[in-house]
C-alpha positions as CSV (number, residue, x, y, z in Angstrom):
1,X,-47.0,-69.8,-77.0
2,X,-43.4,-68.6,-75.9
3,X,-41.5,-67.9,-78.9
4,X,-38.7,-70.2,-79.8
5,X,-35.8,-67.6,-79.2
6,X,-37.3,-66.5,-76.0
7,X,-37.1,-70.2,-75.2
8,X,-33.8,-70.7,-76.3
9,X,-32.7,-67.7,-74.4
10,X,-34.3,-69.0,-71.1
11,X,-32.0,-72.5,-71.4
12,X,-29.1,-70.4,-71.6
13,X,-30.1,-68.8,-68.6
14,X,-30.3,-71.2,-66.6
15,X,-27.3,-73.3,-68.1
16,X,-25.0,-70.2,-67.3
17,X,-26.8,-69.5,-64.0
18,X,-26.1,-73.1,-63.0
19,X,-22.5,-72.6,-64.6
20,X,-21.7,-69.5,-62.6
21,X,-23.1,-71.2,-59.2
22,X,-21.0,-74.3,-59.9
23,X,-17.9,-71.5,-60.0
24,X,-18.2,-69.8,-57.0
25,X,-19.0,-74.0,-55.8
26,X,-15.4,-74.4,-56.6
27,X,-14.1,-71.3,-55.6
28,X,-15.3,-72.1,-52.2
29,X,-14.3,-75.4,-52.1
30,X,-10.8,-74.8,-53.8
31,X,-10.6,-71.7,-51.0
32,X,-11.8,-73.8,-48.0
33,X,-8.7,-76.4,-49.0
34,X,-6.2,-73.4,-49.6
35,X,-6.9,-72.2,-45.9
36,X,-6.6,-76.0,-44.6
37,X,-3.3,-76.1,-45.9
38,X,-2.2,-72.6,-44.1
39,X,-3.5,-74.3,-41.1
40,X,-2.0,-77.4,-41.3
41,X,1.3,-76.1,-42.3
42,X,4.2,-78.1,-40.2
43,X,7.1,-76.1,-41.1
44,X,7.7,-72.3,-43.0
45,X,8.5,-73.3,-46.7
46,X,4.8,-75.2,-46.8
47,X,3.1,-72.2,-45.3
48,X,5.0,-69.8,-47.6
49,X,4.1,-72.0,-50.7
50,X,0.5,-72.1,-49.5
51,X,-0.3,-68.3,-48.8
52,X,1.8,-67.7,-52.3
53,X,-1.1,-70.2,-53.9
54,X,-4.0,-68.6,-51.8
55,X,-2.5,-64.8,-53.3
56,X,-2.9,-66.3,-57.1
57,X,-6.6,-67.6,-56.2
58,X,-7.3,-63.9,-54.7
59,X,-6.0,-62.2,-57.8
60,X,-8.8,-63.4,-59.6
61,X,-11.2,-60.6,-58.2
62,X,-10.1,-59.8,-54.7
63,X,-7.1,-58.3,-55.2
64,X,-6.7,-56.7,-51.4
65,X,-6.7,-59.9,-50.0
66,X,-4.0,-61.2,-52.7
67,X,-1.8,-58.4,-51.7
68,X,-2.2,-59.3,-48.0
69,X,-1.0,-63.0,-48.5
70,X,2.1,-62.3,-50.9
71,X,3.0,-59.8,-48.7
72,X,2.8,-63.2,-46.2
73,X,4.8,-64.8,-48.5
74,X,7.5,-62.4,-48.7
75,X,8.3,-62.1,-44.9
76,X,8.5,-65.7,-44.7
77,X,10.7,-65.7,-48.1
78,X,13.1,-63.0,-46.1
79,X,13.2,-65.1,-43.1
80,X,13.8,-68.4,-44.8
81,X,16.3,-66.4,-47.3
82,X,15.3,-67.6,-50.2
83,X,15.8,-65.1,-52.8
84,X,14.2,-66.5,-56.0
85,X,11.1,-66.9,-53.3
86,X,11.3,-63.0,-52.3
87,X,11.8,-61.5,-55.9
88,X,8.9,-64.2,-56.8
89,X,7.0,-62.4,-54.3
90,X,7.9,-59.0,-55.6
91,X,6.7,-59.8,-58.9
92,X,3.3,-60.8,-57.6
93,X,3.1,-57.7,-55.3
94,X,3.6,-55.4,-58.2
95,X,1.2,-56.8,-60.3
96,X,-1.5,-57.2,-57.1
97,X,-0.3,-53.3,-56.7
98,X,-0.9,-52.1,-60.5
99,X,-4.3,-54.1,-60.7
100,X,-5.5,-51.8,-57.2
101,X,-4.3,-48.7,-59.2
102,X,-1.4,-48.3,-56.3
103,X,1.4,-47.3,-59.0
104,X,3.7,-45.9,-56.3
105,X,3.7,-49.2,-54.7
106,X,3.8,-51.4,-57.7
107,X,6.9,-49.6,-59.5
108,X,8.4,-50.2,-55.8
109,X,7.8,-53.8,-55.9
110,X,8.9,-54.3,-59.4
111,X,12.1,-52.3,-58.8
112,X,13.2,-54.5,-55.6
113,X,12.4,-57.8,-57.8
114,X,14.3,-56.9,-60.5
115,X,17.6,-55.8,-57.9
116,X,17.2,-59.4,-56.7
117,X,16.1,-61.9,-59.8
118,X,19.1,-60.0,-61.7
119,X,21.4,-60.9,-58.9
120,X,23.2,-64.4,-59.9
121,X,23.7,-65.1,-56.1
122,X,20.0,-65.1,-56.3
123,X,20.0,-68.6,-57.2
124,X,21.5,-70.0,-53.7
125,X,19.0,-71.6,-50.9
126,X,16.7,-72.2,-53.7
127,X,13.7,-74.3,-52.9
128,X,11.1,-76.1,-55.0
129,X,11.6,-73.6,-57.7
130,X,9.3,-75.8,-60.1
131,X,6.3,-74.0,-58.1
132,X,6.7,-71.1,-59.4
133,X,9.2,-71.0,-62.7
134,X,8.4,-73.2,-65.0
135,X,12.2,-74.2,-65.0
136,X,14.7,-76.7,-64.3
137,X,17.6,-75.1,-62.4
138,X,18.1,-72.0,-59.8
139,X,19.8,-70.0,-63.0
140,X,16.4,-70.7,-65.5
141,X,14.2,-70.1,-62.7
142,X,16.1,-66.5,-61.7
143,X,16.1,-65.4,-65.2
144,X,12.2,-66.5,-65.7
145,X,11.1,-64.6,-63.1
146,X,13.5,-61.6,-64.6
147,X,11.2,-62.2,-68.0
148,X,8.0,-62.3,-65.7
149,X,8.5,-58.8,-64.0
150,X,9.5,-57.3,-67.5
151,X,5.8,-58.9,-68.3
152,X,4.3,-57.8,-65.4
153,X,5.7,-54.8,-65.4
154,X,4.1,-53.9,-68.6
155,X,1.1,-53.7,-66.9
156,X,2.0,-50.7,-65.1
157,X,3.2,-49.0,-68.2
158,X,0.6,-49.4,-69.7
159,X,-1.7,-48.2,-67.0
160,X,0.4,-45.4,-66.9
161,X,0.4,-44.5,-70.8
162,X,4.0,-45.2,-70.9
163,X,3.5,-47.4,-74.4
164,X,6.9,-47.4,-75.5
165,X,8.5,-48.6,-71.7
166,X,5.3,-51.0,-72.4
167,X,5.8,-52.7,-75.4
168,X,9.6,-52.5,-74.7
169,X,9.4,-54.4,-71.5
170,X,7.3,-56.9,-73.5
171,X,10.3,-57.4,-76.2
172,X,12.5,-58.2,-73.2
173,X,9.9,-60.8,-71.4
174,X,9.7,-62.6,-74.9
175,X,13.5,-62.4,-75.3
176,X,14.0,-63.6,-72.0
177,X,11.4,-66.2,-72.2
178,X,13.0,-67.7,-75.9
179,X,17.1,-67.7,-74.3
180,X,15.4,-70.1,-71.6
181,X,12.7,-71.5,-73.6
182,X,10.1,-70.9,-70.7
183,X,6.7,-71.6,-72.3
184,X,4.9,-69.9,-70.4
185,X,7.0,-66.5,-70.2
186,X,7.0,-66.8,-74.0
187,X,3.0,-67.4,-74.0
188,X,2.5,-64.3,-71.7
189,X,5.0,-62.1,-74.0
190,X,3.2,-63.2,-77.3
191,X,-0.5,-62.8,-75.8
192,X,-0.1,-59.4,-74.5
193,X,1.7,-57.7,-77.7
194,X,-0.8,-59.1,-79.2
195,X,-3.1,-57.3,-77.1
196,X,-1.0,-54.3,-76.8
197,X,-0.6,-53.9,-80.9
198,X,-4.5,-54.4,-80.8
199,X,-5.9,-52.0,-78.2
200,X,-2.8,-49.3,-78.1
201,X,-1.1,-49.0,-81.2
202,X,-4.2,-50.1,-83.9
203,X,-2.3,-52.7,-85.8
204,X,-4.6,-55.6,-85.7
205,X,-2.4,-57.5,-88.4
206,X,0.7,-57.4,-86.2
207,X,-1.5,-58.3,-83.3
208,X,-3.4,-61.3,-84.5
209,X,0.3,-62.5,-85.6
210,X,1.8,-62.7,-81.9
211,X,-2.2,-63.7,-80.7
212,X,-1.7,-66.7,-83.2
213,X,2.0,-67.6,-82.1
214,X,0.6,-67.8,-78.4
215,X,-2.8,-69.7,-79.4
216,X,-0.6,-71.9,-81.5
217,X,1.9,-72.4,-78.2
218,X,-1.1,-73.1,-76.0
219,X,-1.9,-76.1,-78.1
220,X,0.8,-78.1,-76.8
221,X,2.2,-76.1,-73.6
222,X,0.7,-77.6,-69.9
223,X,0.7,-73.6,-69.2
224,X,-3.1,-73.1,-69.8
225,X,-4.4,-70.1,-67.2
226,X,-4.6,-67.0,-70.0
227,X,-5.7,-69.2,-72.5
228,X,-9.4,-67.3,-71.9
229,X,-7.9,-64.4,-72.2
230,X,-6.0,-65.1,-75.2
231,X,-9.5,-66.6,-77.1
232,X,-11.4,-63.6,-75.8
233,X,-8.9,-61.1,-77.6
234,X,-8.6,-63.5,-80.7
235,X,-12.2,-62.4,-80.8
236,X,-11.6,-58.8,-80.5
237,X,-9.4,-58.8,-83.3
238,X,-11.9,-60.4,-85.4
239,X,-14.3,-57.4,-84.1
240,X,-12.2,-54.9,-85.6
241,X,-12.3,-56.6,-89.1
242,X,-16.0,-57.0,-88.0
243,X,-16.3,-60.3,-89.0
244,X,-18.8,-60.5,-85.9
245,X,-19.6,-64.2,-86.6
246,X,-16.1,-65.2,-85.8
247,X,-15.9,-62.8,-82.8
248,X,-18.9,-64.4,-81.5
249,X,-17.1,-67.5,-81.7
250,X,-14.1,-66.8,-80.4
251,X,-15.9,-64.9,-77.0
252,X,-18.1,-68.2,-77.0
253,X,-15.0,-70.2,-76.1
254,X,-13.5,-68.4,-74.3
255,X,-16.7,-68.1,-71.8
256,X,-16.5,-71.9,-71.8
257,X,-12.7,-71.7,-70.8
258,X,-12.6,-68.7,-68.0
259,X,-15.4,-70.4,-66.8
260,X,-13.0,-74.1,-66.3
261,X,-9.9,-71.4,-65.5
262,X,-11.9,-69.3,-62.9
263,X,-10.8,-66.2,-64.8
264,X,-13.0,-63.8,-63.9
265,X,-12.1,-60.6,-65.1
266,X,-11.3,-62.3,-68.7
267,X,-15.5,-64.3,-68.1
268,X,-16.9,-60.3,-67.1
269,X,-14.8,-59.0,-70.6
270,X,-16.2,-62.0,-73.1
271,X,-19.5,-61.4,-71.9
272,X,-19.5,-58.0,-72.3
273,X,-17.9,-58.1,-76.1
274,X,-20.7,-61.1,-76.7
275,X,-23.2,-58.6,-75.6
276,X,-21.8,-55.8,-77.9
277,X,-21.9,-57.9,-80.7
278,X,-25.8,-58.9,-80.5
279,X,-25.9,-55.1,-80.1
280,X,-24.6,-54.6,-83.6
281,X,-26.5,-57.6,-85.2
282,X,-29.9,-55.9,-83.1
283,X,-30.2,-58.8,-81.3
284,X,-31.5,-57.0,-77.9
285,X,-32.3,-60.3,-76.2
286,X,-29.6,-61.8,-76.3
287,X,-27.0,-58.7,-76.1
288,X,-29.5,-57.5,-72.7
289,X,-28.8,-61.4,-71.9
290,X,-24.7,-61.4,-71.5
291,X,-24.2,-58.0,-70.6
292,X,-26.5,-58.8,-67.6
293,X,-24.2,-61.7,-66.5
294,X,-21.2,-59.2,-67.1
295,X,-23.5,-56.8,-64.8
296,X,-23.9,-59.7,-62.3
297,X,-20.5,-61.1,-62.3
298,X,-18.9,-57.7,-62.3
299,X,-20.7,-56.5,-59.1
300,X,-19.3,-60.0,-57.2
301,X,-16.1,-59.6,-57.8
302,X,-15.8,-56.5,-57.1
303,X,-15.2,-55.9,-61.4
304,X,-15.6,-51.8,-61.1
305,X,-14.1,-50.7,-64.7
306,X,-16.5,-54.0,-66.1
307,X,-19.5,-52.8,-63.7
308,X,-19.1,-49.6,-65.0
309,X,-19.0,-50.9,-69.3
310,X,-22.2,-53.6,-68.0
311,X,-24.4,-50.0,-66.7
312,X,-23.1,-48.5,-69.6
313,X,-24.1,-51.2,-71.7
314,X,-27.2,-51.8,-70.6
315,X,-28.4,-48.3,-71.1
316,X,-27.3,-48.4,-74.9
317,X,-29.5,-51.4,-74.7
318,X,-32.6,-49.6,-73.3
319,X,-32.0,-46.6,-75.2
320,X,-32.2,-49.0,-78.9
321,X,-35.9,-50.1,-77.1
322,X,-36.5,-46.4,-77.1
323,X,-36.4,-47.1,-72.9
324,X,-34.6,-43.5,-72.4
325,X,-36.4,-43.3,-68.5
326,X,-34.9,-46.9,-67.6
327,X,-31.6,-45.7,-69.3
328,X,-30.9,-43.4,-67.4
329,X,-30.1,-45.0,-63.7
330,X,-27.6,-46.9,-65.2
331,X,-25.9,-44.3,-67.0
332,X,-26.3,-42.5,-64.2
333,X,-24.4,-45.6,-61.9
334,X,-21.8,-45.7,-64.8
335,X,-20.2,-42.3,-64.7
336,X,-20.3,-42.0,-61.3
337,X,-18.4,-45.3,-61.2
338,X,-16.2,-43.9,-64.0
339,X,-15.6,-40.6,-62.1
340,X,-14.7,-42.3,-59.0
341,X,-12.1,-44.3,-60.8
342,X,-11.0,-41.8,-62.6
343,X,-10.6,-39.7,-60.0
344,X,-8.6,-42.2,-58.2
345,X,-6.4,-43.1,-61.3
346,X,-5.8,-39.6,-61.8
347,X,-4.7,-39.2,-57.8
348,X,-2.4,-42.7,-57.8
349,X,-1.2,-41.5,-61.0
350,X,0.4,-38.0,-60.2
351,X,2.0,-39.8,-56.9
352,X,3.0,-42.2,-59.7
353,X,4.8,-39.9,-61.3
354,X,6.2,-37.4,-58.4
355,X,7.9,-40.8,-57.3
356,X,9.1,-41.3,-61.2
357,X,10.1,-37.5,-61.3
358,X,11.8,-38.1,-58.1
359,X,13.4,-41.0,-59.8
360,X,14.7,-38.6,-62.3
361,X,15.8,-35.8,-60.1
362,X,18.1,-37.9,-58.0
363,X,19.3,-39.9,-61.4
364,X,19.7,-36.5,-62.4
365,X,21.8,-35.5,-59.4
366,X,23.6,-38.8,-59.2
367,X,24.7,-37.9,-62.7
368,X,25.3,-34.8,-61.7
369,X,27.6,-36.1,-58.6
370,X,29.6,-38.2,-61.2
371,X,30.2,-35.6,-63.1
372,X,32.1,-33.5,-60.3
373,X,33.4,-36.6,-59.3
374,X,35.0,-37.1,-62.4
375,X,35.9,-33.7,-62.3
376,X,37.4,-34.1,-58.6
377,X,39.0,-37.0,-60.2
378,X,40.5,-35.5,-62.9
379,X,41.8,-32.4,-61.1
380,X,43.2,-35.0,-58.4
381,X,44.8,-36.7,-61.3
382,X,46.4,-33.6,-62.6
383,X,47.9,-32.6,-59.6
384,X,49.0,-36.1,-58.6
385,X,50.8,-35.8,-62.1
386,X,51.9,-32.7,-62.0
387,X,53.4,-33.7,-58.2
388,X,54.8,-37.4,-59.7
389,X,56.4,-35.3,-62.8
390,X,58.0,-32.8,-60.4
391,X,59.3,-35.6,-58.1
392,X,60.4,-37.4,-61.1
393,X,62.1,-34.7,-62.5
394,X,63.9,-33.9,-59.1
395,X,64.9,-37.8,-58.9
396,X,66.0,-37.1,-62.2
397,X,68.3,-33.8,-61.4
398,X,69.4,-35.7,-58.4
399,X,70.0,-39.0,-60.2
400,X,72.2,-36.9,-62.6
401,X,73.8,-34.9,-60.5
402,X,75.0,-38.2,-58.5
403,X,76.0,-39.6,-62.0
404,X,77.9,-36.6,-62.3
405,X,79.6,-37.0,-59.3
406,X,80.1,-40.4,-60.1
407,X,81.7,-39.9,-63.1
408,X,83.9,-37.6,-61.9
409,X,85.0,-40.0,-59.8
410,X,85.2,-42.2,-62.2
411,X,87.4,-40.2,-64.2
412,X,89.9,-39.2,-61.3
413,X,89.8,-42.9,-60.9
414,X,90.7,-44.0,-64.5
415,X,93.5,-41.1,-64.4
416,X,95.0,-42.5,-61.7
417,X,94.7,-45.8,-63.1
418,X,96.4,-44.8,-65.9
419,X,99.0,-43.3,-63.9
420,X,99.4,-46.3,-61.9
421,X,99.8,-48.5,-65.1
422,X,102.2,-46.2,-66.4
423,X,104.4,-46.4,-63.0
424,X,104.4,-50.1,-63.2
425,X,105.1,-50.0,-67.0
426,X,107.9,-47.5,-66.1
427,X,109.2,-49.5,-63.5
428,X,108.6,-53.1,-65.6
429,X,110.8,-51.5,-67.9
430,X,113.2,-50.4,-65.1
431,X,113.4,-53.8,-63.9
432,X,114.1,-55.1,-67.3
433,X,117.1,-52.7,-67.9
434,X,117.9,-53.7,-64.7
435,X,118.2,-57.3,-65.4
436,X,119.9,-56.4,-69.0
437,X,122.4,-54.6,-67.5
438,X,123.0,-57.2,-64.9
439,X,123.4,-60.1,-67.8
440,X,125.7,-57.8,-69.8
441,X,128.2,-57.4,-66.6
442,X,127.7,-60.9,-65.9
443,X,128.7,-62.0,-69.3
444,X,131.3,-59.1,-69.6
445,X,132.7,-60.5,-66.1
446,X,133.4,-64.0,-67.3
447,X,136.1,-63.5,-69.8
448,X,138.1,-61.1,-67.0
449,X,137.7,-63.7,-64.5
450,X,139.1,-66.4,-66.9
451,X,141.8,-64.2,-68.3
452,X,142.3,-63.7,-64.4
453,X,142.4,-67.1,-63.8
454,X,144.5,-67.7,-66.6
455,X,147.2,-65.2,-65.8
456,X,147.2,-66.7,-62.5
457,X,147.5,-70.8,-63.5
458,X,150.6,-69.3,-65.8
459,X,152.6,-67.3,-63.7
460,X,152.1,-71.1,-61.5
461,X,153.7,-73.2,-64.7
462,X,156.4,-70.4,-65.4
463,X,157.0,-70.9,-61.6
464,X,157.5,-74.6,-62.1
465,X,159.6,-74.5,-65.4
466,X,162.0,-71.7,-63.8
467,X,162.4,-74.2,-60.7
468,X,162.9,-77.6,-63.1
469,X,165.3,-75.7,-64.7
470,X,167.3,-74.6,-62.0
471,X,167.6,-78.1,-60.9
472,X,168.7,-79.1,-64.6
473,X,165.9,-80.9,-65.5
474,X,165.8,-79.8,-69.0
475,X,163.0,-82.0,-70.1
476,X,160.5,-81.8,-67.6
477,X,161.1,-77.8,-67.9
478,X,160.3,-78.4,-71.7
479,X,157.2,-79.9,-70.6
480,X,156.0,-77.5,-68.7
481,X,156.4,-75.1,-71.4
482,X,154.7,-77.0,-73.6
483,X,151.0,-76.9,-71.0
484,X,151.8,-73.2,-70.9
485,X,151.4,-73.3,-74.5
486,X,148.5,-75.2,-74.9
487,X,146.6,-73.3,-72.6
């Protein structure tokens, strides 16, 4: 008789099996339709759209052929110049880039979105920027996709141990996200300090506090792709505090909801924790059960780091049945999966940072080029100052010397004046005495001229009398005498 939880583990099988063939089902289908609509394209804004959406559906386990169409989208986002379209496809590129371990190439990508999405002029020849913002003008979609590449960018710090650019990129998404109140760039910002208080800085209080804010965001936001994800580390906080019964629950649904979303890489992680956690509770069947979907899942989608866990995994598992000789393959298949990637990490990550220590150098020597500059500057200054004082000071000695001569002039002038004005006063005075003297002969002139005329109109009478009386006329003689008299 087969025992009840062998049973029950048998319909799980074959409910997940049927689950996982029904994704791949839709993957196909949704891909087959994605490829239609590149074909059928009739003009470039539909096929740039279209090999943007066919990018997102490849990020979700073939990440080289996600690069390869939004690095379609961005030569048809330069020729169409469409800005918000090009840093859009920047962002993706960068994030494509830090998930293949190319760090070089992903801080590149980041660095040109950022020169563009923080460029206001950005926002002209937008197009359909609903696609791809969340927004409702050019200037909220520019600055969302600003918030997205601080979000995505955190990725690559994080990669890169850089926590503190990390988590402060992640302040600036969320700050971004609440100015615009972009749902979904607010989501993404909460989820992942969540995540990165959980898994880099061991604070699970302060992580299950932005976790909640995001799950409780989710509830009413139409931005639902990372909810998985967000479930699935809801449950890892809970495994910290190992209160497994919870954990379990919250990996259950989020199974249930990367499986709707297609989210692999979150479907490969919840499996695996779900696995762990039988582990701990000694429940072998069912933890060999769910890390062998990780195993299965992980190997189709090309999942190494979770293909690498599942081996690992699975030989903890054999090792608790005391299997040591079926262990050791896959511990075997694990570290040399781990070494590989390690060894690649470790070879992206020093060209990583030669190109950040190159970034530093020339920062270095563009400071150090300002500083001479200002130096250049400032002798330059100095002797333009030195030169303006000097021909100042010349303008000033020439300036005084002509005042000088000026007033000199001036002063010969005013003398003269003076001497003028006291000619004319001189010779008013002169003219005066002139006409004084003139009245005084004048009136001293009249009495002569009477007595004058006088003497004469007498000597005429006495004339007349003397003649009267020669001729005996007594009388009119007396007469005579008598005007003579009077006058």
């Amino acid at each position: 008789m087969i025992k009840p939880i062998v049973l029950f583990l048998i319909l799980i099988h074959c409910e997940l099996m049927a689950i996982g063939q029904e994704i791949l089902y839709n993957n196909q289908s949704e891909l087959q339709v994605l490829h239609k609509k590149i074909a059928l394209a009739s003009n470039d804004t539909a096929l740039m759209n279209s090999y943007r959406q066919l990018g997102f559906f490849y990020q979700n386990g073939n990440s080289d052929s996600s690069l390869y169409h939004h690095q379609r989208q961005l030569i048809l986002a330069k020729k169409l110049k469409m800005k918000l379209w090009e840093a859009d496809a920047y962002q993706q590129i960068g994030y494509v880039q830090t998930t293949l371990v190319n760090f070089s190439e992903a801080f590149a990508a980041f660095s040109e979105g950022f020169r563009i999405a923080e460029d206001e002029n950005s926002e002209k020849n937008s197009w359909s920027i609903s696609r791809f913002s969340f927004s409702k003008n050019p200037t909220e979609a520019r600055l969302s996709i600003v918030g997205m590449l601080y979000h995505d960018i955190s990725r690559l710090y994080k990669a890169t141990r850089n926590y503190e650019k990390a988590k402060e990129s992640l302040f600036s998404a969320l700050a971004i996200g609440e100015a615009i109140k972009n749902e979904k760039v607010i989501i993404l910002a909460n989820q992942n300090l969540g995540v990165f208080y959980l898994e880099n800085q061991n604070q699970p209080d302060s992580a299950y506090n932005y976790l909640n804010n995001a799950l409780f965001l989710y509830k009413t936001s139409t931005y639902q792709q990372q909810l998985g994800f967000l479930l699935q580390n809801i449950g890892a906080y809970y495994d910290t505090k190992e209160n497994y019964e919870s954990a379990a629950t919250y990996y259950k649904k989020a199974i249930q909801v990367n499986i709707i979303n297609s989210q692999l890489e979150s479907l490969c992680k919840s499996y695996l924790n779900l696995g762990k956690i039988f582990i701990t509770k000694n429940e072998i069947d069912s933890s060999l059960y769910f890390t062998k979907k990780a195993f299965q899942l992980a190997k189709e989608a090309h999942l190494y780091v979770r293909l690498a866990s599942a081996n690992s995994q699975i030989a903890c598992i054999n090792l608790k049945q005391n299997n040591a000789a079926k262990a050791v393959p896959y511990l075997k298949t694990s570290k040399s999966i781990t070494d590989s990637l390690n060894n690649a990490y470790i070879d992206k990550l020093i060209q990583y940072q030669n190109i950040i220590l190159n970034e530093q150098l020339l920062l270095k020597e563009n400071e150090k080029q300002i500083i001479e500059d200002k130096n250049k500057l400032r002798t330059y200054s100095f002797l333009a100052g030195t030169v303006i004082f000097v021909a100042i000071g010349l303008l000033m000695y020439r300036n005084n010397n002509q005042k000088a001569k000026a007033n000199k002039t001036l002063e010969k002038a005013l003398h003269d004046l003076k001497a003028t004005q006291s000619q004319l006063i001189q010779s008013e005075k002169m003219a005066s005495l002139g006409e004084l003297t003139a009245g005084i002969a004048h009136e001293i002139q009249n009495p002569l001229n009477f007595v004058n005329n006088f003497s004469e109109v007498s000597n005429e009478l006495i004339d007349e009398m003397n003649g009267e009386l020669e001729k005996g006329d007594v009388n009119e003689a007396k007469a005579i005498a008598k005007d003579v008299k009077e006058n």
